[in-house]
Structures are given as structure tokens and as C-alpha cells.
LUMKOLLO-337941 format. One record per atom (N, C-alpha, C, O): x, y, z; residue in three letters. Coordinates in steps of 0.02 Angstrom, whole numbers, plus 32768, in hexadecimal, padded with zeros to 4 digits. Atoms other than C-alpha are relative to their C-alpha. Layout:
BEGIN
XYZALA...
This chain:
BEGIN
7FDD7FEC7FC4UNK728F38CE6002UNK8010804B7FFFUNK803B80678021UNK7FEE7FB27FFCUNK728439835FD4UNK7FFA80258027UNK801A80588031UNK802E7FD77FBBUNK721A39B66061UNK80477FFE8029UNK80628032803CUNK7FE280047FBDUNK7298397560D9UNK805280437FEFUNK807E805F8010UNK7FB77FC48018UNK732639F26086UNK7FFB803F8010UNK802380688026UNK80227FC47FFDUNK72AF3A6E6084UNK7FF980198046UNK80088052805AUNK800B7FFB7FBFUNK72803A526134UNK80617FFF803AUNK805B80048077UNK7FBD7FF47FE0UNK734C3A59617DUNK800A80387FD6UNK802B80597FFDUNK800A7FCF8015UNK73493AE86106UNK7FDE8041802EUNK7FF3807A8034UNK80427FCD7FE8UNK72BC3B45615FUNK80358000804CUNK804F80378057UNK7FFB7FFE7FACUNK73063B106230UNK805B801F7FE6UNK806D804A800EUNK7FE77FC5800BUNK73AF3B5D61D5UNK800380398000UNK80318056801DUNK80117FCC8008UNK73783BE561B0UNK7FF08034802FUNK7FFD8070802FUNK801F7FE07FCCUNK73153BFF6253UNK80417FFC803DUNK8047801A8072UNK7FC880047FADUNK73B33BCD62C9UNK8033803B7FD3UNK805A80517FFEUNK7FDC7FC68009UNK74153C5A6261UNK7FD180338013UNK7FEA80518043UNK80297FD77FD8UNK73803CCF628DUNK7FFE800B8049UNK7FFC8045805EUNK7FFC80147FB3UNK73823C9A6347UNK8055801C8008UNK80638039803DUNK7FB77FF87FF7UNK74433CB86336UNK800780377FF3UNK802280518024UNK800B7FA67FE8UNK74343D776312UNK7FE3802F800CUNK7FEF806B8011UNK80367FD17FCEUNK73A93DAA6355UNK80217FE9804EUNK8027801A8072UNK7FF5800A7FB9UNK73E43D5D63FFUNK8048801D7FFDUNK80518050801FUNK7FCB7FE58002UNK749D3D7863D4UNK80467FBD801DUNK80837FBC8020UNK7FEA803A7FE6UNK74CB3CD46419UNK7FF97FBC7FDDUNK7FC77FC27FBAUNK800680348012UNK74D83C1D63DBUNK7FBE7FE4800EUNK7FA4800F8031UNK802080187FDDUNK74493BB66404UNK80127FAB8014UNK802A7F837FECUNK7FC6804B7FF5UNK74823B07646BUNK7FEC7FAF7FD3UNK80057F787FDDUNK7FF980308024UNK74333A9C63DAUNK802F800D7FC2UNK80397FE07F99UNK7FBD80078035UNK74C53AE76361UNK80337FF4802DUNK80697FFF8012UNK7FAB80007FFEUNK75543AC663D1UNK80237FCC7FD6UNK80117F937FC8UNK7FE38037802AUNK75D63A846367UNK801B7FB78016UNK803D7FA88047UNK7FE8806C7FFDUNK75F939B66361UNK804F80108000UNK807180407FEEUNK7FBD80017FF4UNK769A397B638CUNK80187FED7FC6UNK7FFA7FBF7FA9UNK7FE380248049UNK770F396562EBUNK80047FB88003UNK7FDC7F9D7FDDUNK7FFB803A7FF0UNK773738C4631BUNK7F987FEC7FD4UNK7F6080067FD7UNK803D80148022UNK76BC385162A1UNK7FCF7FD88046UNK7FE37FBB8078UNK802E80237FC8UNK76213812630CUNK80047FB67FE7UNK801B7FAF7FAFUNK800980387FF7UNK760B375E631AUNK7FAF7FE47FD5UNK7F767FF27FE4UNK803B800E8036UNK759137146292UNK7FD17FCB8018UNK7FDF7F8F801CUNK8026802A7FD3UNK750036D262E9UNK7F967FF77FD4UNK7F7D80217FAEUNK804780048021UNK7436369962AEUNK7FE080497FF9UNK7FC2805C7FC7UNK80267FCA8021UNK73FC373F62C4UNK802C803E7FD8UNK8068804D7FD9UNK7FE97FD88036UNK740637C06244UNK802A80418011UNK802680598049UNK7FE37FCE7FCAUNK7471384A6261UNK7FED80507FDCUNK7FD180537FA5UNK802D7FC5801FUNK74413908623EUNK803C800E7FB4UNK80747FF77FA6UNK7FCF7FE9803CUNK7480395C6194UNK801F80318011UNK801280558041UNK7FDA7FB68000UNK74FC39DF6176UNK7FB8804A7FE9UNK7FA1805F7FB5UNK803B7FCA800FUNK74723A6B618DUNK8021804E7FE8UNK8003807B7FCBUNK7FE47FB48008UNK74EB3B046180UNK801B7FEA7FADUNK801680117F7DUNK7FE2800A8048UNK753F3AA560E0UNK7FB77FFE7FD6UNK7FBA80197F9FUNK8048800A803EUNK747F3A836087UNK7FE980477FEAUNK7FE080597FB0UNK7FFD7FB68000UNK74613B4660BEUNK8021801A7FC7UNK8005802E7F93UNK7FD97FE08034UNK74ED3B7E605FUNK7FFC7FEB7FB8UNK800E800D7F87UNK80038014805BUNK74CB3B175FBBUNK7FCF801F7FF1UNK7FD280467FC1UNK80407FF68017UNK741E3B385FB9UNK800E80587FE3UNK7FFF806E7FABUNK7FED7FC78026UNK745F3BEE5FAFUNK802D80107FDDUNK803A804B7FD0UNK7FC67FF38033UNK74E23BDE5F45UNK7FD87FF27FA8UNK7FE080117F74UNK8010800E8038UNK747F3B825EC6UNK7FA67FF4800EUNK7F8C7FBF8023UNK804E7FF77FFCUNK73BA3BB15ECBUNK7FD67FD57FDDUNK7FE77FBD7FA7UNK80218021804DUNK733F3B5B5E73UNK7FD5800B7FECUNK7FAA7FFA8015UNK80337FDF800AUNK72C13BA45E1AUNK7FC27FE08012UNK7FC27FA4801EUNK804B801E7FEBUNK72133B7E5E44UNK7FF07FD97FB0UNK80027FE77F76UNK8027802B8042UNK71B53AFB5DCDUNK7FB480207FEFUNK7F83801C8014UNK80457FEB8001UNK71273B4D5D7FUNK7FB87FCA8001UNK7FB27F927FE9UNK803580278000UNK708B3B0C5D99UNK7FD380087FADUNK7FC180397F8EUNK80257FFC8049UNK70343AC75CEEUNK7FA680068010UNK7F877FEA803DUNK804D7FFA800BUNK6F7B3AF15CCFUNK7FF080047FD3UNK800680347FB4UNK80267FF08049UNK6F183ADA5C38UNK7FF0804D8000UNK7FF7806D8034UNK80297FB48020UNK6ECF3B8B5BEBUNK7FBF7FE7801BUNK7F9D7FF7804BUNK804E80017FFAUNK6E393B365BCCUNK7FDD7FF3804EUNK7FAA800B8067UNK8023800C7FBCUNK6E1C3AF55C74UNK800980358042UNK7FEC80308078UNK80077FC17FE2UNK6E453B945CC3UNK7FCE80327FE9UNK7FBA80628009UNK801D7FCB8021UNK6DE03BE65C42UNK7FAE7FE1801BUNK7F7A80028025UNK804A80127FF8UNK6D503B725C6BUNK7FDB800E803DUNK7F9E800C8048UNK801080037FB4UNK6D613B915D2BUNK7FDE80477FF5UNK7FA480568004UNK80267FB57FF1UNK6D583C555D08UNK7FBA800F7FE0UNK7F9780377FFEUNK8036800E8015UNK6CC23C365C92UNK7FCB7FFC8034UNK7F9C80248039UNK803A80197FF6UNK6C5E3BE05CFAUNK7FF980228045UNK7FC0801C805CUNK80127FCE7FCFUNK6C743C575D9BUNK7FEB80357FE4UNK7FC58050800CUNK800C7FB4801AUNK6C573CF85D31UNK7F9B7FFB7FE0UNK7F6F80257FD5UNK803E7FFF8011UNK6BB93C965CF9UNK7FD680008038UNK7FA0801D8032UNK802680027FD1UNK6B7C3C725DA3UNK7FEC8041802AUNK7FC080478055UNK80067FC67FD7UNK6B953D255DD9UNK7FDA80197FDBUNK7FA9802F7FF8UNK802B7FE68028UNK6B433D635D43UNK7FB17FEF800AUNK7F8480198008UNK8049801E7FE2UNK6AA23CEA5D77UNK7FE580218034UNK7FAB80358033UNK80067FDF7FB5UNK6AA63D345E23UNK7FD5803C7FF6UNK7F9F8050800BUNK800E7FA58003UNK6A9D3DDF5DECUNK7FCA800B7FDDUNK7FA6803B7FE8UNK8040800A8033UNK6A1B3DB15D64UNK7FC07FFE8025UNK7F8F801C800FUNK803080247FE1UNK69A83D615DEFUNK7FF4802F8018UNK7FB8803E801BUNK80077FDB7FB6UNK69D33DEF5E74UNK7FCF80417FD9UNK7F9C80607FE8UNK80387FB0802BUNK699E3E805DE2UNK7FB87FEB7FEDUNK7F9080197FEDUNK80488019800BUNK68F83E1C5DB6UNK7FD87FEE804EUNK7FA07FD68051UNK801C80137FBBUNK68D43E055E78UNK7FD180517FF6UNK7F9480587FF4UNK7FE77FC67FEBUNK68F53EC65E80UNK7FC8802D7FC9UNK7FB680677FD4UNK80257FDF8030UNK687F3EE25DD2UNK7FBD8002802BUNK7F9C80358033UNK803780237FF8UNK67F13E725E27UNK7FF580318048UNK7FBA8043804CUNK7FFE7FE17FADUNK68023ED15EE5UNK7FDC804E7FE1UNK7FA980637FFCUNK80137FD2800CUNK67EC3F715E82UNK7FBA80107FD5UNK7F9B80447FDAUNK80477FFE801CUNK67513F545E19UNK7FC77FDE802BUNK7F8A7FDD802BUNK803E80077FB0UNK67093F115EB3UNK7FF3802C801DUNK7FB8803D801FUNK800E7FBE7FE2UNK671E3FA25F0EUNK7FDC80307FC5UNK7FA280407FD0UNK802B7FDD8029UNK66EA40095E74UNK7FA07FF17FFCUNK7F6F80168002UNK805380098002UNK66403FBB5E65UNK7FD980028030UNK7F9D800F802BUNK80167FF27FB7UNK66263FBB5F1FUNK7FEC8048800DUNK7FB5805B8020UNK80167FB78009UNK663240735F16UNK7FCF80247FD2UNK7F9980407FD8UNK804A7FFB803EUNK65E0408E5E7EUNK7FAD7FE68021UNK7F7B80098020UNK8057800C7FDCUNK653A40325ED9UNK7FF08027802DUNK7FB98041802BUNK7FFF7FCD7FCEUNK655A409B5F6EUNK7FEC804A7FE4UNK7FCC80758003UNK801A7FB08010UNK6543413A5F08UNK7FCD7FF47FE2UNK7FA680227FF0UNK803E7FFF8014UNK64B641035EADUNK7FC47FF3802FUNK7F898004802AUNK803780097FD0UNK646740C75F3FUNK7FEA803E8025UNK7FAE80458033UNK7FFE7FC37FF4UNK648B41795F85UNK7FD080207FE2UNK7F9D80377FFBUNK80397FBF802AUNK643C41D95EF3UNK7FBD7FD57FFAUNK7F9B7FF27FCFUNK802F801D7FFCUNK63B041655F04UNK7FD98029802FUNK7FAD80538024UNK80317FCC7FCEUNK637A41A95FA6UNK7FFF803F8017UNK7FE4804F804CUNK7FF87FA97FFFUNK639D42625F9CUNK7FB1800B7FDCUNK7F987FE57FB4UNK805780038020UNK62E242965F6BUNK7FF980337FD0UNK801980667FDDUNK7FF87FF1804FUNK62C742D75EC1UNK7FF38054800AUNK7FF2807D7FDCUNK80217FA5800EUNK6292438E5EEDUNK804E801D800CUNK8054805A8008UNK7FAF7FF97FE6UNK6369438C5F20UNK802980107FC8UNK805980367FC4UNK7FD580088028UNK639543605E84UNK800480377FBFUNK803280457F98UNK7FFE7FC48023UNK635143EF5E25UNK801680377FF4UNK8018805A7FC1UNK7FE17F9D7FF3UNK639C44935E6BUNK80537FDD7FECUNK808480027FEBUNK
């Protein structure tokens, strides 16, 4: 039932916000009559200004969240390996693109000095 503490916590919080930014009450705080209400099937709201004030009187630290090492260690592992693959693949794409083009050119110039006619090549 923490949520729900949390959650009259939170519409606290926001009807004191609403209350000085506007400067005014808003008409779901007007105050109840002292006089005790009449105890009936449905539930009745909580003291939201009294939960307010505990919650800040007495804080509670956050619960850390547990995680193995190893299974953090295994997560970062096994992304650092997949990026490493990537990059492995992308630089061997990047070897193969360029010795293609190299040999492409390379035929292109030999095919060149092929047909330049030999009396060219002397002077």
C-alpha cells in the first residue's frame, strides 16, 4: 500500500503548489467540519496534510537496487563485444571496397598504357 501514500503524497504536494502559485485555496481542500463524520461503507480520504508532514519530517532513504557484478559485468561484455564485431565487419567491408577499387584502377591504367602506341613511349 505504498503506492497509495506515495500517491496522496504526490496530489499533496500538487494542491500546495496550486495554493501558491494561485494564492488561493483550491475547493477540494476546504476544511471538514470538526464535528466527527458519520462512519459509513465507503472509505474515507486520509489526513493528506498530516502524511505530508511525516513524510517530511522523517524521509526514507531510497532502497538500493541489488545487482550482481557478474551479471552486470556480463551485460557490458557482451555489448562491447557486439560493437567490436560491427566495427570488425564494417573495417573488412571498407578493406574489400578498397582493393576493389584498387584493382579496377590498376586494369584501367594498364589498359591505358596498352593503347598509347609504342613510338610514345620512348621520348
Amino acid at each position: 500500500m505504498k503506492w497509495m501514500r506515495e500517491r496522496d503524497l504526490l496530489i499533496a504536494q500538487t494542491m500546495a503548489f496550486v495554493q501558491s502559485v494561485t494564492g488561493k485555496k483550491p475547493e477540494a481542500e476546504k476544511p471538514y467540519p470538526t464535528a466527527q463524520p458519520e462512519r459509513s461503507a465507503a472509505p474515507t480520504m486520509p489526513d493528506i496534510e498530516a502524511m505530508l508532514a511525516e513524510a517530511i519530517a522523517n524521509p526514507e532513504p531510497p532502497k538500493p537496487v541489488q545487482v550482481s557484478r557478474s551479471a552486470l559485468r556480463s551485460e557490458y561484455q557482451s555489448e562491447i563485444q557486439a560493437r567490436v564485431a560491427s566495427f570488425r565487419a564494417h573495417q573488412q567491408r571498407f578493406l574489400k571496397e578498397r582493393e576493389e577499387y584498387c584493382s579496377k584502377t590498376m586494369a584501367k591504367v594498364q589498359a591505358a598504357l596498352k593503347d598509347i602506341p609504342s613510338s610514345r613511349l620512348g621520348k
